[in-house]
N, C-alpha and C positions, 0 to 999 in steps of 0.2 A: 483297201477300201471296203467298207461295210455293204453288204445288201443290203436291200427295204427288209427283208425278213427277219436279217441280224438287228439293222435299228430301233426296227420295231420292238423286237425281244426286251433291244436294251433298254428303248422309252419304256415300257410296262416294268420292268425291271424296277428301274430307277425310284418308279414309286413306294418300292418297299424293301430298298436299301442303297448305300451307298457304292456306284460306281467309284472303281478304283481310276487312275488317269489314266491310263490308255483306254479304258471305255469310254470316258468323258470324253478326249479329244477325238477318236474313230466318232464317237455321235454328233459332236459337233461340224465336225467335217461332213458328216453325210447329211445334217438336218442345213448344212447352210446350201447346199447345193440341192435339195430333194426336196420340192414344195410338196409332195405327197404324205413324206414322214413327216414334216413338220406341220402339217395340217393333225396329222395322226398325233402326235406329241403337245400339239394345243388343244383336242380331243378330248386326251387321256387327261390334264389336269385339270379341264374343264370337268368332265367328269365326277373327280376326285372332290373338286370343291362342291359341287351340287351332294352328295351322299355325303360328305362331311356334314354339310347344313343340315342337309334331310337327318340324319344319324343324330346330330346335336336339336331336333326339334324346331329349326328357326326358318326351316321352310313348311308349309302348309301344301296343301293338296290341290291350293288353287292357284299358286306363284307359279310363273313363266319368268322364264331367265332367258329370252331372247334375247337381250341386250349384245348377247356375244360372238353374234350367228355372223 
């Protein structure tokens, strides 16, 4: 079984390459039972798509993405 410390690694990981399967299923396993990581792991992609926008121009300086909170 994964730590919070290992899972987390592997969410931030995961954003910039592909887990192999046994990473996948240790994080699955640990994000079904750990409301913590998985708050951290809806975070991290939340994140990612806000600086995606921002990056590609289509968010402005005055948009609030609360919607997700």
């Amino acid at each position: 079984m994964l730590t919070c410390k290992e899972a987390t690694r592997l969410s931030s990981e995961a954003l910039d390459r592909e887990l192999n399967l046994r990473e996948r299923l240790s994080l699955r396993m640990h994000i079904l039972m750990c409301t913590g990581c998985t708050n951290f792991e809806e975070q991290m992609r939340h994140l990612r798509k806000i600086t995606r926008r921002y990056a590609s121009g289509e968010a402005s300086s005055g948009d609030d993405d609360r919607d997700h909170r």
